[in-house]
PQR file of N, CA, C, O and H, with PARSE charges and radii, in Angstrom:
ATOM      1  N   UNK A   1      11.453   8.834  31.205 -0.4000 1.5000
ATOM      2  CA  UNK A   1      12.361   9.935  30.976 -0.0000 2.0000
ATOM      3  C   UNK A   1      12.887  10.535  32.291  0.5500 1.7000
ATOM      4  O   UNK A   1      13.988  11.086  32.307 -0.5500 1.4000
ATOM      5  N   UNK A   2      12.201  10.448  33.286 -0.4000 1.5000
ATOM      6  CA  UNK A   2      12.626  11.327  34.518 -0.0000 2.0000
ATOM      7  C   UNK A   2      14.083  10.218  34.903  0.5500 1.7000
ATOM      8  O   UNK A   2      15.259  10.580  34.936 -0.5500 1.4000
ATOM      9  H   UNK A   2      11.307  10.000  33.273  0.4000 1.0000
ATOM     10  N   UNK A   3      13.701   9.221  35.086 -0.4000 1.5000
ATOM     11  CA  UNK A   3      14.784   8.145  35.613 -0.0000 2.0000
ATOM     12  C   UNK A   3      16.513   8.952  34.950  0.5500 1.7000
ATOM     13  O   UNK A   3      17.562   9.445  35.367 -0.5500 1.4000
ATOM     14  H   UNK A   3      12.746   8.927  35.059  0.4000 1.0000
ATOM     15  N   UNK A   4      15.684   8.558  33.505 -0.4000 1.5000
ATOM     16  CA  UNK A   4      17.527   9.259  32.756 -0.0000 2.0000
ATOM     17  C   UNK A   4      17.655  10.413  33.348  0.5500 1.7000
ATOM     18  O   UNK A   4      18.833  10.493  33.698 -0.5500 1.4000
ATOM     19  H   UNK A   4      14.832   8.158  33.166  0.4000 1.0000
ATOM     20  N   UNK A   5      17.110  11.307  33.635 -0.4000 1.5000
ATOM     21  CA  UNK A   5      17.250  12.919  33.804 -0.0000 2.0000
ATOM     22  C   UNK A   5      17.744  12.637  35.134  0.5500 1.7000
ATOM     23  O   UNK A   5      18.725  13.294  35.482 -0.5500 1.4000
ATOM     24  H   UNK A   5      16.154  11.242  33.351  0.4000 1.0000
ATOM     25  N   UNK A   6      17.187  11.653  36.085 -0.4000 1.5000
ATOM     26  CA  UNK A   6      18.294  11.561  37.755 -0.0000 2.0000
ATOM     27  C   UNK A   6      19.335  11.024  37.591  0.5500 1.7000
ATOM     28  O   UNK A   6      20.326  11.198  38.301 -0.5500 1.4000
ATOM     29  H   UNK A   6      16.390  11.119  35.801  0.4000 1.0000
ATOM     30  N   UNK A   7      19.239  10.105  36.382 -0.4000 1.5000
ATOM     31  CA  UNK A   7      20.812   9.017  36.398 -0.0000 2.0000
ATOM     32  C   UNK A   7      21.980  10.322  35.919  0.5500 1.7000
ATOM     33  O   UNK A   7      23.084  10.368  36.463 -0.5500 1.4000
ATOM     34  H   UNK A   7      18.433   9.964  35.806  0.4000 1.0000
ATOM     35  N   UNK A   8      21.660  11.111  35.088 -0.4000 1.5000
ATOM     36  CA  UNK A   8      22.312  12.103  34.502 -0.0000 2.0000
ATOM     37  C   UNK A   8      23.053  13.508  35.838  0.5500 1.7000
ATOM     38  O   UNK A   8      24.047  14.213  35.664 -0.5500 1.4000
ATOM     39  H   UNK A   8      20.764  11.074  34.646  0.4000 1.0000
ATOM     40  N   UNK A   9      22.427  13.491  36.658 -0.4000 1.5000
ATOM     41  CA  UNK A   9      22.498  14.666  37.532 -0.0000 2.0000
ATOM     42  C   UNK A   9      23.323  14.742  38.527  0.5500 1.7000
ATOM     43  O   UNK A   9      23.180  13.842  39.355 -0.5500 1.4000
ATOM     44  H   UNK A   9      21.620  12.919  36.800  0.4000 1.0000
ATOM     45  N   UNK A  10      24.443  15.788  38.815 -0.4000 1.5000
ATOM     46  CA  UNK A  10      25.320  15.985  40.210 -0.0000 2.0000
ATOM     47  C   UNK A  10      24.422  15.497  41.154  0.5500 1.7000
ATOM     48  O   UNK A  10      23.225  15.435  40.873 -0.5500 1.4000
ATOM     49  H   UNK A  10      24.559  16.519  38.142  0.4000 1.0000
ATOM     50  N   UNK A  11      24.968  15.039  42.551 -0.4000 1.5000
ATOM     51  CA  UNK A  11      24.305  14.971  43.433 -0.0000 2.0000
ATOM     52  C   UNK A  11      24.112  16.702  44.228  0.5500 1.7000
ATOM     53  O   UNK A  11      24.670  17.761  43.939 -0.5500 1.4000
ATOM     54  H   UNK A  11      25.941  15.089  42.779  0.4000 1.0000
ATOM     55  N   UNK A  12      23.602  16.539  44.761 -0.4000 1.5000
ATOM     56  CA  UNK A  12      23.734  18.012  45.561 -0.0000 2.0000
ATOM     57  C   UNK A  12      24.740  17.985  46.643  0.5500 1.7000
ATOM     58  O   UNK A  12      25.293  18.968  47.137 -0.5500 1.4000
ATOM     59  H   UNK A  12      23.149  15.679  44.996  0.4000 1.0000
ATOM     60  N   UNK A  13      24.891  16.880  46.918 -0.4000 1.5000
ATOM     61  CA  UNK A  13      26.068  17.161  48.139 -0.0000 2.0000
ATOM     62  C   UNK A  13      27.727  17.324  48.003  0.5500 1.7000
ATOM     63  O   UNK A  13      28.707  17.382  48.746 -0.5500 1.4000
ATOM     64  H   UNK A  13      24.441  16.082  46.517  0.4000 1.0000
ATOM     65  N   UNK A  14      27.341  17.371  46.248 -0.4000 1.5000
ATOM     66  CA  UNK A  14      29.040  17.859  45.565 -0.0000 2.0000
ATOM     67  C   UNK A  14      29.044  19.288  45.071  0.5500 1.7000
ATOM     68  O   UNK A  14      29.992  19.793  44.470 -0.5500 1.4000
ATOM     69  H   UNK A  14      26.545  17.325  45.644  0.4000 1.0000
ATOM     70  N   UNK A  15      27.745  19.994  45.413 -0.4000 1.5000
ATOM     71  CA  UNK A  15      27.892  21.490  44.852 -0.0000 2.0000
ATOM     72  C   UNK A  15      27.111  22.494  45.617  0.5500 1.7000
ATOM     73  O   UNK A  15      26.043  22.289  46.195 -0.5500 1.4000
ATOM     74  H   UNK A  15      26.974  19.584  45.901  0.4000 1.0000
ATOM     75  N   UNK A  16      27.557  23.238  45.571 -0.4000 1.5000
ATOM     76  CA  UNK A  16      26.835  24.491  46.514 -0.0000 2.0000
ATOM     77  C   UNK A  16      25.449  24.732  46.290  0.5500 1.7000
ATOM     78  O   UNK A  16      24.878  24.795  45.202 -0.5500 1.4000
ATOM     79  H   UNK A  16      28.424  23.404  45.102  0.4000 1.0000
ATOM     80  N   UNK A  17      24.842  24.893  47.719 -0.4000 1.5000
ATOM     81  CA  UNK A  17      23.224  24.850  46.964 -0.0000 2.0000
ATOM     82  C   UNK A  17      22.990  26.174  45.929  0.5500 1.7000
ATOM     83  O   UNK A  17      22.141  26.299  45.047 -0.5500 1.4000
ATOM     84  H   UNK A  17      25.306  24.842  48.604  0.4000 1.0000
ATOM     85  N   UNK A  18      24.213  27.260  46.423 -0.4000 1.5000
ATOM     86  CA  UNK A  18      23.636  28.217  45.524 -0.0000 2.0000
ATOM     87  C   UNK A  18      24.645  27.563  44.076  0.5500 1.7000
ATOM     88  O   UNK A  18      25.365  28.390  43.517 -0.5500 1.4000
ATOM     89  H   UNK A  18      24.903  27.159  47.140  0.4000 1.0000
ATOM     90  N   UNK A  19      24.646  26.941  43.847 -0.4000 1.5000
ATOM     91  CA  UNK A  19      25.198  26.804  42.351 -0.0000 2.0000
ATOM     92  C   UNK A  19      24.712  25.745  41.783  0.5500 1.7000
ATOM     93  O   UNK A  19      25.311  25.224  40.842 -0.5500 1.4000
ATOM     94  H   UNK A  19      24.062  26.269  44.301  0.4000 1.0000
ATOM     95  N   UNK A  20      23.409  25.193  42.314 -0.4000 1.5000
ATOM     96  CA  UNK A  20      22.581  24.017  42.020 -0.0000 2.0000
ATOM     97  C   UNK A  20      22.094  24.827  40.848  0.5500 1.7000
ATOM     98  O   UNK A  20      21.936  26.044  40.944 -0.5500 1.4000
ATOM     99  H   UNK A  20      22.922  25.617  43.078  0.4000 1.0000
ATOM    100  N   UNK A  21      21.762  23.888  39.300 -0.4000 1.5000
ATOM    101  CA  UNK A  21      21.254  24.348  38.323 -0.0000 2.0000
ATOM    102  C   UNK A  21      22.268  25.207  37.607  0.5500 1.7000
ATOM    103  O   UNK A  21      21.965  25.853  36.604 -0.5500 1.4000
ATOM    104  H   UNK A  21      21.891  22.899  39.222  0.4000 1.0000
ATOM    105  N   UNK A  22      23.589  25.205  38.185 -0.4000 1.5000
ATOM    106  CA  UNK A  22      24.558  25.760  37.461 -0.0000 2.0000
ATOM    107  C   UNK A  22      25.024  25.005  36.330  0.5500 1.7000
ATOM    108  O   UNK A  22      25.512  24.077  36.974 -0.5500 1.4000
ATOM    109  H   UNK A  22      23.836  24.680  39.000  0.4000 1.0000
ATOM    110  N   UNK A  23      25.250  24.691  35.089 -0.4000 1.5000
ATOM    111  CA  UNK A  23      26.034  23.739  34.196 -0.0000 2.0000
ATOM    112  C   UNK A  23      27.958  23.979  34.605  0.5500 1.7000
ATOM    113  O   UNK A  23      28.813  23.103  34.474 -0.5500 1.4000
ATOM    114  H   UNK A  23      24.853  25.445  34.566  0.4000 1.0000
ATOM    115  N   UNK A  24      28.167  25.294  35.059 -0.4000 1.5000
ATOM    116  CA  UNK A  24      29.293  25.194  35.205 -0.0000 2.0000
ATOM    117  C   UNK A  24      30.220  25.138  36.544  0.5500 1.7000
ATOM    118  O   UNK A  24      31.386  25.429  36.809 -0.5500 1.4000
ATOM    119  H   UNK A  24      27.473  26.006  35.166  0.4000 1.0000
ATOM    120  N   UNK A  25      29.221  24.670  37.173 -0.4000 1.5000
ATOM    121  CA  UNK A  25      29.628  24.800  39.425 -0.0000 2.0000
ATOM    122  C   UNK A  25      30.749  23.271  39.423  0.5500 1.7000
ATOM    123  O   UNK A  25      30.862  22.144  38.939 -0.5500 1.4000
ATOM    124  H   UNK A  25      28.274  24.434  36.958  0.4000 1.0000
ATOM    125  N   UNK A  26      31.365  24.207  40.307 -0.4000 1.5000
ATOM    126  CA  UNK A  26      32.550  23.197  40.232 -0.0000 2.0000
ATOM    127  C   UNK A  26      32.118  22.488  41.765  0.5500 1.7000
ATOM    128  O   UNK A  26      31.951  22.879  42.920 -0.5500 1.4000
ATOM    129  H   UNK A  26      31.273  25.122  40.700  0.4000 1.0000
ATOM    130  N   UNK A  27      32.065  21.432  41.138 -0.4000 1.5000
ATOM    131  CA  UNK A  27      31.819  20.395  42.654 -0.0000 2.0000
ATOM    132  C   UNK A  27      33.515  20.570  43.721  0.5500 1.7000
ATOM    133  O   UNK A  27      34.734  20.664  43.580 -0.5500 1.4000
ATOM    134  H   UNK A  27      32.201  21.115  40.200  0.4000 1.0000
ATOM    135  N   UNK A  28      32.224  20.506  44.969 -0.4000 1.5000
ATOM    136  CA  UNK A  28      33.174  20.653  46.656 -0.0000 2.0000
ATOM    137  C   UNK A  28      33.778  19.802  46.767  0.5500 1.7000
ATOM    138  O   UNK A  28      33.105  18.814  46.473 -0.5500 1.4000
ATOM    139  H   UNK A  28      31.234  20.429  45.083  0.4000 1.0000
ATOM    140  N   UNK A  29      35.061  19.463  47.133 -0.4000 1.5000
ATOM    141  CA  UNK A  29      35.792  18.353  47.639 -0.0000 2.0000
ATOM    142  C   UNK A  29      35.151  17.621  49.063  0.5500 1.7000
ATOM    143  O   UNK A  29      34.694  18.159  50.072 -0.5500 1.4000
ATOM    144  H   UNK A  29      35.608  20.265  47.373  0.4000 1.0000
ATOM    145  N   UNK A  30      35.319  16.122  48.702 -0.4000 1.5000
ATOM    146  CA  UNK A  30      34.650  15.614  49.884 -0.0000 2.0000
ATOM    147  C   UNK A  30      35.570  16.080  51.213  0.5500 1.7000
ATOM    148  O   UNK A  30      34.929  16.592  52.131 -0.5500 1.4000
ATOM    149  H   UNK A  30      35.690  15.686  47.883  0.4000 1.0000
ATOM    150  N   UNK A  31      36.538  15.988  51.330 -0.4000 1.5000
ATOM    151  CA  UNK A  31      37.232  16.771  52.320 -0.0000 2.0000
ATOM    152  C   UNK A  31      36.343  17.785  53.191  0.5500 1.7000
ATOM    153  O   UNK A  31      35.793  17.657  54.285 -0.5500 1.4000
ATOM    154  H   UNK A  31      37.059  15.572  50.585  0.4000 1.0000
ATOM    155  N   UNK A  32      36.424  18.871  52.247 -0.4000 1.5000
ATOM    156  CA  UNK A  32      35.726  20.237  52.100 -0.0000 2.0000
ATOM    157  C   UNK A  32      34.864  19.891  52.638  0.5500 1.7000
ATOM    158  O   UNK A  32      34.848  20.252  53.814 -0.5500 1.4000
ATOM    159  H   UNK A  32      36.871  18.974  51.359  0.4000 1.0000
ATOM    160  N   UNK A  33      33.680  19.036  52.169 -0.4000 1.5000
ATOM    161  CA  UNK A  33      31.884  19.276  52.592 -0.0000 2.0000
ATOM    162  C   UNK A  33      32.247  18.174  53.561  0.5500 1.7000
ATOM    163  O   UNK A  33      31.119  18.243  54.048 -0.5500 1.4000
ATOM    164  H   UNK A  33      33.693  18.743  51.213  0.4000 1.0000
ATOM    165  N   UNK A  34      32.713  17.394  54.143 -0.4000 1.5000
ATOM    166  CA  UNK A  34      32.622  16.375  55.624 -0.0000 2.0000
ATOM    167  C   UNK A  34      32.836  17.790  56.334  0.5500 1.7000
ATOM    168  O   UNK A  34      31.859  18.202  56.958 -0.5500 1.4000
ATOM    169  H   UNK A  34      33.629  17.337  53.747  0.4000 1.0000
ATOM    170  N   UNK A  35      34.256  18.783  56.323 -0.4000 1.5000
ATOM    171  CA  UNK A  35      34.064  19.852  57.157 -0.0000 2.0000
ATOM    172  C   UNK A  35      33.045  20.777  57.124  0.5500 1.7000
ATOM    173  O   UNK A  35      32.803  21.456  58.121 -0.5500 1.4000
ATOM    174  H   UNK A  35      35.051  18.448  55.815  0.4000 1.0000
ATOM    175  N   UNK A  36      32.298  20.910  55.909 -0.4000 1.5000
ATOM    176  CA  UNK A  36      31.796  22.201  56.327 -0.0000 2.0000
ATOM    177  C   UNK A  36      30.045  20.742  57.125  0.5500 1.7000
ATOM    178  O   UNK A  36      29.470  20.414  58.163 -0.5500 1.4000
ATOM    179  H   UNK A  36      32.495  20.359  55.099  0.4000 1.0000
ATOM    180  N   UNK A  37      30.055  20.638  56.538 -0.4000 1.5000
ATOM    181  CA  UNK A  37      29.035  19.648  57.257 -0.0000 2.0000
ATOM    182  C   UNK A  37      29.231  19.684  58.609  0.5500 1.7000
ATOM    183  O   UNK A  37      28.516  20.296  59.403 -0.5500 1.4000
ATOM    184  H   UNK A  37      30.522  20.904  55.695  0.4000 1.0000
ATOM    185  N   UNK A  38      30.448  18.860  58.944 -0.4000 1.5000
ATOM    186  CA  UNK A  38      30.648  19.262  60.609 -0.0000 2.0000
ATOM    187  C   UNK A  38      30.610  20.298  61.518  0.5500 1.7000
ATOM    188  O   UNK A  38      30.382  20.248  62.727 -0.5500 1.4000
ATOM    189  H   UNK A  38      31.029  18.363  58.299  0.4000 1.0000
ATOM    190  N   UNK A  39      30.933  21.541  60.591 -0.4000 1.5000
ATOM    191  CA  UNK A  39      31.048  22.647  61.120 -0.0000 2.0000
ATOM    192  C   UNK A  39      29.202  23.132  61.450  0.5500 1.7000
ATOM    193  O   UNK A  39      28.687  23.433  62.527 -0.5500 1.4000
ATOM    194  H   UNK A  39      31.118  21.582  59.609  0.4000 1.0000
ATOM    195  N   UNK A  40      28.567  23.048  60.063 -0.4000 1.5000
ATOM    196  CA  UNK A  40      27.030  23.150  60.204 -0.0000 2.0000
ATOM    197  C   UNK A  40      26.165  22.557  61.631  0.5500 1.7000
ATOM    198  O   UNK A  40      25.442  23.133  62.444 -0.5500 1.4000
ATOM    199  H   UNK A  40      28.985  22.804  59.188  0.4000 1.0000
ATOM    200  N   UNK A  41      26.608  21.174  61.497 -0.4000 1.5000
ATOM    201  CA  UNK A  41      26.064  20.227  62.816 -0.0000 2.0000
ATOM    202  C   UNK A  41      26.553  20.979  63.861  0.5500 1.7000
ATOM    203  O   UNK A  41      25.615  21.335  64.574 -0.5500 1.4000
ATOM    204  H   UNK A  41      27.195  20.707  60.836  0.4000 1.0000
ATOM    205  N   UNK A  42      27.787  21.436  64.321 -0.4000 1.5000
ATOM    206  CA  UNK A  42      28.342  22.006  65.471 -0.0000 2.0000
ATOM    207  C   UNK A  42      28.146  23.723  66.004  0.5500 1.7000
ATOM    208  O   UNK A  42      28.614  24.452  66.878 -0.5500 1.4000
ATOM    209  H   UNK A  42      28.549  21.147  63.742  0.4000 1.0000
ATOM    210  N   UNK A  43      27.246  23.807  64.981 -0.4000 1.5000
ATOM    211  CA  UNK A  43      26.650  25.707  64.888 -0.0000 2.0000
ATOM    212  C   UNK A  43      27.957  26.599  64.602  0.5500 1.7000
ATOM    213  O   UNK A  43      28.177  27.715  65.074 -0.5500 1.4000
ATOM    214  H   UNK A  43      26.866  23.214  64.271  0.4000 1.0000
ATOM    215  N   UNK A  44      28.748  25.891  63.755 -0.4000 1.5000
ATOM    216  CA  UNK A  44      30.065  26.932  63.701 -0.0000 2.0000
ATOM    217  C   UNK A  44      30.029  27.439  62.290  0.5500 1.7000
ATOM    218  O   UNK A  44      30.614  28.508  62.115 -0.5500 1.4000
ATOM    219  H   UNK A  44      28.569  24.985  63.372  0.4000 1.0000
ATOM    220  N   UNK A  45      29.416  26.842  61.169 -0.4000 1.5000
ATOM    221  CA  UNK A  45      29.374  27.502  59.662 -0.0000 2.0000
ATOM    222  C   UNK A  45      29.011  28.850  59.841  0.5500 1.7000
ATOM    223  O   UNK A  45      28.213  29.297  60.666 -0.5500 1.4000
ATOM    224  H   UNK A  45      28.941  25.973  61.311  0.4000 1.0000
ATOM    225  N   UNK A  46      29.749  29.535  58.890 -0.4000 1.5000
ATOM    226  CA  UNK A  46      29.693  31.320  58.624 -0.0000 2.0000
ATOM    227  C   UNK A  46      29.310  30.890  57.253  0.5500 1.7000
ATOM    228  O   UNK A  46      29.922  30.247  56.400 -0.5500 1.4000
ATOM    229  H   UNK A  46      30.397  29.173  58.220  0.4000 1.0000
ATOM    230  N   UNK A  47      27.684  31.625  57.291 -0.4000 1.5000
ATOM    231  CA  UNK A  47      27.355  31.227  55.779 -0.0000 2.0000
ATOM    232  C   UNK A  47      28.073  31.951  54.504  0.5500 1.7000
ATOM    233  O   UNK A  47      28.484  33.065  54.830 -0.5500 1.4000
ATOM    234  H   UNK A  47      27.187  32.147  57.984  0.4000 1.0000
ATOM    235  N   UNK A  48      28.332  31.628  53.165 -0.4000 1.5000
ATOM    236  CA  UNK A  48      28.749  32.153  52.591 -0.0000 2.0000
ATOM    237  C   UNK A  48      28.440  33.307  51.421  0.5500 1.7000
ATOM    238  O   UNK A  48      28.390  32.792  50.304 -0.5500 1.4000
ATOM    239  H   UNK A  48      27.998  30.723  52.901  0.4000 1.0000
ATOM    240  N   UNK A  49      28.269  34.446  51.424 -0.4000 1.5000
ATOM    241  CA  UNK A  49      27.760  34.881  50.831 -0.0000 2.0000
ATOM    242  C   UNK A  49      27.038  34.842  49.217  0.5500 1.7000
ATOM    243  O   UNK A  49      27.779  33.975  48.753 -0.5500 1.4000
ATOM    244  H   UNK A  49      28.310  34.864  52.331  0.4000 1.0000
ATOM    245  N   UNK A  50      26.529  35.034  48.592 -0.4000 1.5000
ATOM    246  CA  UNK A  50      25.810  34.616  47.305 -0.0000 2.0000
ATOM    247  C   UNK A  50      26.300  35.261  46.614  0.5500 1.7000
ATOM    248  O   UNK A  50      25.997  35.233  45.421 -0.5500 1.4000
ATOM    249  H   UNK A  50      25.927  35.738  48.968  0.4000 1.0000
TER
END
């Protein structure tokens, strides 16, 4: 049962960690998360508020 329950699941790197466990979080554009990713690696992300 666990297998189906991972085959079934967003990845996390398409949704905000705070909207992990959301049914209705609208996944990040890969665009979007390569930048904010880059920005993270480069100490420039302004976190976003909750």
């Amino acid at each position: 049962m666990p297998a189906l329950a991972a085959w079934n699941v967003r990845e996390p790197c398409c949704v905000h960690l705070n909207d992990l466990g959301n049914r209705n979080a609208a996944p990040v554009d890969k665009k979007v998360y390569d930048g904010m990713r880059g920005q993270l690696m480069a100490g420039t992300l302004v976190p976003r508020s909750a």
